[in-house]
C-alpha positions, 0 to 999 in steps of 0.5 A, a space after each residue: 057154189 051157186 049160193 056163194 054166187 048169189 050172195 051179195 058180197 062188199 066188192 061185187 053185185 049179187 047175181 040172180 038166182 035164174 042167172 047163176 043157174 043158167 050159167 051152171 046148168 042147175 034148175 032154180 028149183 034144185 037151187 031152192 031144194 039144197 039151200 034149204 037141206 041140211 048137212 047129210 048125217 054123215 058128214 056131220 059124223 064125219 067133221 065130229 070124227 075129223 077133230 076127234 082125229 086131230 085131237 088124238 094125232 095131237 095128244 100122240 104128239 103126230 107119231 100115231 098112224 092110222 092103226 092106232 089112231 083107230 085104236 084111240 077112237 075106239 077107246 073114246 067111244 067111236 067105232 070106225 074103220 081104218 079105211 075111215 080113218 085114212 080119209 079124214 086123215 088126208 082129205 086132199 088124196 084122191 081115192 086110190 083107183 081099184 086095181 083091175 085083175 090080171 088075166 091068168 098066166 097060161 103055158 101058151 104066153 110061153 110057148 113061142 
């Protein structure tokens, strides 16, 4: 986000570096840190994974869930999870909270 704002763009002014990090409450040093990072391996794997994905939701002509695309991928050599699979698939969900476990049922709730 910061590097989109400092990037001088044809319809407006670049701001300063110390600037936008005020504005964001980022330190300019962990500005210069991310920008010079690379992608995290896993993200990497996981774009690879993603158009594997789609190429194989494709070839199935959109019929295949996540089950099968899995067996799929593992048939062309990347071994992954169902759950892995399920996120790729629909990036735009939101994780499913863990459900809290429910107090155990005793014969005092139903004595009255």
């Amino acid at each position: 986000m910061i590097q989109d704002i400092t990037q001088p763009s044809a319809s407006a002014s670049a701001f300063k570096v110390r600037e936008a990090c005020t504005a964001l409450a980022v330190s300019p040093s962990g500005f210069y840190a991310q920008r010079y990072k690379g992608t995290r391996l896993r993200r990497r794997e996981d774009r690879t994974l993603a158009d594997e994905l789609c190429s194989a939701f494709d070839d199935s002509r959109g019929t295949y869930g996540s089950p099968r695309l899995v067996r799929t991928l593992r048939g062309r050599g990347f071994y992954t999870s169902k759950t892995r699979v399920r996120r790729l698939a629909s990036p735009d969900e939101k994780p499913r909270p863990v459900p809290t476990p429910k107090a155990p049922c005793s014969s005092q709730n139903y004595a009255q």
